[in-house]
C-alpha positions in Angstrom: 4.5 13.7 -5.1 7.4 15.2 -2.9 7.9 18.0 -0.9 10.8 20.7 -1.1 11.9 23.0 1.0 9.5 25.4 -0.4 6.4 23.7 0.5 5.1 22.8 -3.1 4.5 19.9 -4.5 5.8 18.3 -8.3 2.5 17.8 -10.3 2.1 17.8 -13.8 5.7 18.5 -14.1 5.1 21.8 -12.7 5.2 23.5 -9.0 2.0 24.0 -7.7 1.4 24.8 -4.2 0.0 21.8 -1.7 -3.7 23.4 -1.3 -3.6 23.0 -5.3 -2.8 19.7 -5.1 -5.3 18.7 -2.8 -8.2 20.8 -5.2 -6.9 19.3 -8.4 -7.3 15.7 -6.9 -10.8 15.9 -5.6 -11.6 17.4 -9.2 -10.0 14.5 -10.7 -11.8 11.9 -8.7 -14.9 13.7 -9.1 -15.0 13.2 -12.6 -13.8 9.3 -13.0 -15.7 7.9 -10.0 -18.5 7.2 -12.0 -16.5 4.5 -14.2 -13.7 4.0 -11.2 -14.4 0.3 -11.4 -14.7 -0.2 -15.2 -11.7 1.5 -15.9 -9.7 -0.8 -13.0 -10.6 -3.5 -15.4 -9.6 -2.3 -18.4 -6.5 -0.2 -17.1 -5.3 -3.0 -15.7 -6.4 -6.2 -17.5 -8.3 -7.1 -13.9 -4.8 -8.0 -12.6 -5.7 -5.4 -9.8 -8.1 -8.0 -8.0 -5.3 -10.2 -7.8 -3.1 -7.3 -6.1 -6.0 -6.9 -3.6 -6.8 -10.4 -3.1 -2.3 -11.2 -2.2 -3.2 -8.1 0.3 -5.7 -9.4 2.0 -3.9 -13.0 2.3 -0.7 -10.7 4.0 -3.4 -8.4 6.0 -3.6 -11.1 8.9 -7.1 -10.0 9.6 -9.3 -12.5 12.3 -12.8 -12.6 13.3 -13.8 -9.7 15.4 -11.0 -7.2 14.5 -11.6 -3.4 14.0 -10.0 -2.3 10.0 -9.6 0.8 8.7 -9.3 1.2 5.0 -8.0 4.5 4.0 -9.2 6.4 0.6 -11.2 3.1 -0.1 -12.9 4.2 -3.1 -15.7 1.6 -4.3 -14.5 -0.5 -1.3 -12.9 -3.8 -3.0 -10.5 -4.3 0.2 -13.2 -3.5 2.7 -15.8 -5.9 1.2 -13.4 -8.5 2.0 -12.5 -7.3 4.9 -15.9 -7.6 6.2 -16.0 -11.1 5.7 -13.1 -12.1 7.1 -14.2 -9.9 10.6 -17.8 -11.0 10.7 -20.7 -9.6 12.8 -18.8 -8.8 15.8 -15.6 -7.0 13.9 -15.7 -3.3 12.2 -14.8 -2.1 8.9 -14.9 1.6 8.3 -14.1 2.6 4.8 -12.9 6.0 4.6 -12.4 8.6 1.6 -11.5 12.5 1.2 -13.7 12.4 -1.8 -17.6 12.4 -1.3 -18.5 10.9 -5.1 -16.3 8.0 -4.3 -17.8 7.7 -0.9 -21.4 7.1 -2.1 -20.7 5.0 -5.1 -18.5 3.0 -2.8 -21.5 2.6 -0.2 -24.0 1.6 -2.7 -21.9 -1.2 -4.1 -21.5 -2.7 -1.3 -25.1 -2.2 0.0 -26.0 -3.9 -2.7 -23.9 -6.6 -2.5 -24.9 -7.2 0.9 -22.7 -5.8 2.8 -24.1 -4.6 5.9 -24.0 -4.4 9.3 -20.6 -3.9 9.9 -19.3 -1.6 7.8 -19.3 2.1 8.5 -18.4 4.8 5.9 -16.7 8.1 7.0 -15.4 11.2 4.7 -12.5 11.4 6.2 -8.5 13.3 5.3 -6.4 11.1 6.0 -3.2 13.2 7.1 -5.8 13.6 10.0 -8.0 10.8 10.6 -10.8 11.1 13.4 -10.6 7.7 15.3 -9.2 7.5 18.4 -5.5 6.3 19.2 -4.6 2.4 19.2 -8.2 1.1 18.1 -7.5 -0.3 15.1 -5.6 -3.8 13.9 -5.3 -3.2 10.5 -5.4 -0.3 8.7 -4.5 -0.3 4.6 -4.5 1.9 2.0 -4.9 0.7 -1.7 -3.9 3.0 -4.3 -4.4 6.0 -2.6 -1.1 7.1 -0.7 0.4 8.7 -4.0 -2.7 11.0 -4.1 -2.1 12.9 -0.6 -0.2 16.0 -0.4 2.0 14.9 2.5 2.4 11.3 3.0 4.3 11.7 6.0 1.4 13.3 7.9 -1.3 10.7 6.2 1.5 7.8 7.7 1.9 9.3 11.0 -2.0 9.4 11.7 -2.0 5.6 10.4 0.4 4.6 12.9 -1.6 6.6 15.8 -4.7 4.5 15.5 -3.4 1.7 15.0 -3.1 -0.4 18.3 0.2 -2.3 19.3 0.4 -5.7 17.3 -1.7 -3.6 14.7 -0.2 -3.6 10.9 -0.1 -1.5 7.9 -0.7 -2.2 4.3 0.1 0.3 1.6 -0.6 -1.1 -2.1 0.4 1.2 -4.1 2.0 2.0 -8.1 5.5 1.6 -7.8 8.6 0.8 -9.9 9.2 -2.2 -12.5 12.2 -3.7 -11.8 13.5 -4.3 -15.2 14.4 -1.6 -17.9 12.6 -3.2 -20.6 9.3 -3.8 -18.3 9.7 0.1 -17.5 9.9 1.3 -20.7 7.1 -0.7 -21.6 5.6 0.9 -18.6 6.0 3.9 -19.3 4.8 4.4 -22.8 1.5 2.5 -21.9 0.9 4.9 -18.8 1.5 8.3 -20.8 0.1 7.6 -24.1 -2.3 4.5 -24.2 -4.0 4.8 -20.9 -5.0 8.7 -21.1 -6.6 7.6 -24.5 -8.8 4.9 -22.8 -9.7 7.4 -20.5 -11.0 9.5 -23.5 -12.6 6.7 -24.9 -14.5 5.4 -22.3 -15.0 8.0 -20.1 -14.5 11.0 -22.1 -12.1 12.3 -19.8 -8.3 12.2 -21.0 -6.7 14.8 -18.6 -7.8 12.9 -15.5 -5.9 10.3 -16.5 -2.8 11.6 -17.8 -2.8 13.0 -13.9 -3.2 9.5 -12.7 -0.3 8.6 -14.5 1.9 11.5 -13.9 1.0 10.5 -10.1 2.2 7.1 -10.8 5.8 8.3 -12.0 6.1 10.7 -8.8 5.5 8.4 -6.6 8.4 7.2 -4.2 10.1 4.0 -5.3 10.2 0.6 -3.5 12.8 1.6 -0.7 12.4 4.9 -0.4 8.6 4.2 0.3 9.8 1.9 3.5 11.8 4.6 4.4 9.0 7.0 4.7 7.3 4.1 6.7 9.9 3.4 9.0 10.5 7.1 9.8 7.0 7.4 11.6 7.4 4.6 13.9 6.7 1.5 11.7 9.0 -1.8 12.3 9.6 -5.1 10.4 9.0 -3.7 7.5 8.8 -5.5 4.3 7.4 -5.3 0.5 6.4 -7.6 -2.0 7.0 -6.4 -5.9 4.0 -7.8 -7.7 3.7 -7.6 -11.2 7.2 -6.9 -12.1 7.6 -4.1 -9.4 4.5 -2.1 -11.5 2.5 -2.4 -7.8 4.0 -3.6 -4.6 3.0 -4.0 -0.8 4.2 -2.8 1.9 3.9 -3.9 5.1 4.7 -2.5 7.9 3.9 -3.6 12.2 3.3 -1.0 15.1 5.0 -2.5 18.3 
């Protein structure tokens, strides 16, 4: 997604106004929550746990710490998370969506994950948690998916205390032509037709990867983060460039 001067946003390689946007999303992760995880695996030949596990190596989290995980889905990053912060930290996996909410909760219930993990609906262009509480707060795969990423980064940077860093996994851009082409056909024409196949739901898909290819690139993605107050920012190209990390500190 961007923005233009006239307020809408480029989805589906049409103009659509932002309150669109924000509909046709909660529709779209209403209908694939169900198989979320299996289709992780497949989509991505499980490489996505490795992306999640580098983050969590890079997050810096200790024992005790208060993390935020933003549009958390079936809560991958904040299983781990609650870990690595113990009985006397805080996780609080947040999500706009309610059907990824509840399948995220019982995965981890059943998992064992209790305690110290708190689950929240929340938007996350205006997140209710107070300012400077947090010491980590990340975002996997879910930054591409907000109607303005600005806003959604601002917020993250409010609660977020001083010290406090950010972590933004997200689809990005190969960095080689042949890998990108590659890419590319694979994201438009074979993943949509998994989506058929296992979930019977090809459309949601193809928006998934539409919302890949609109995403911002590697550097303009720092930019954005920079703008709202991050510093020492940095990202790490996995995979080619097809995901990357970036991390950013609040001083």
């Amino acid at each position: 997604m961007r923005d233009d001067v006239s307020g809408t946003n480029h989805l589906d390689y049409k103009d659509i106004a932002a309150v669109k946007k924000t509909e046709k999303v909660a529709q779209v992760f209403h209908s694939v929550a169900e198989k979320y995880d299996l289709m992780n695996d497949i989509m991505s030949f499980g490489i996505h746990r490795l992306w999640k596990r580098f983050t969590i190596d890079c997050s810096g989290v200790r024992h005790g710490q208060k993390i935020l995980d933003i549009a958390g889905g079936t809560g991958d990053l904040a299983f781990k998370f609650s870990r690595i912060v113990g009985e006397q930290g805080e996780v609080i996996l947040t999500d706009i969506n309610y059907s990824m909410l509840d399948i995220g909760r019982n995965k981890l219930r059943n998992k064992g994950a209790i305690g110290n993990i708190y689950y929240i609906q929340a938007d996350a262009e205006e997140l209710p948690f107070p300012d400077n509480y947090f010491s980590c707060v990340s975002i996997a795969f879910g930054l591409r998916n907000i109607t303005n990423q600005n806003k959604a980064l601002s917020s993250m940077y409010r609660v977020l205390h001083p010290g406090g860093r950010l972590l933004v996994l997200e689809f990005s851009r190969p960095s080689c032509e042949p890998l990108k082409s590659a890419y590319n056909f694979y994201s438009f024409y074979v993943l949509p037709k998994i989506g058929q196949l296992v979930s019977n739901n090809y459309e949601s898909y193809l928006y998934l990867a539409e919302s890949i290819r609109l995403h911002p690139d590697q550097e303009t993605m720092k930019s954005m983060i920079k703008q709202v107050g991050f510093e020492n920012i940095e990202y790490f190209n996995l995979t080619g460039g097809i995901v990357s990390l970036h991390r950013g500190y609040k001083f």
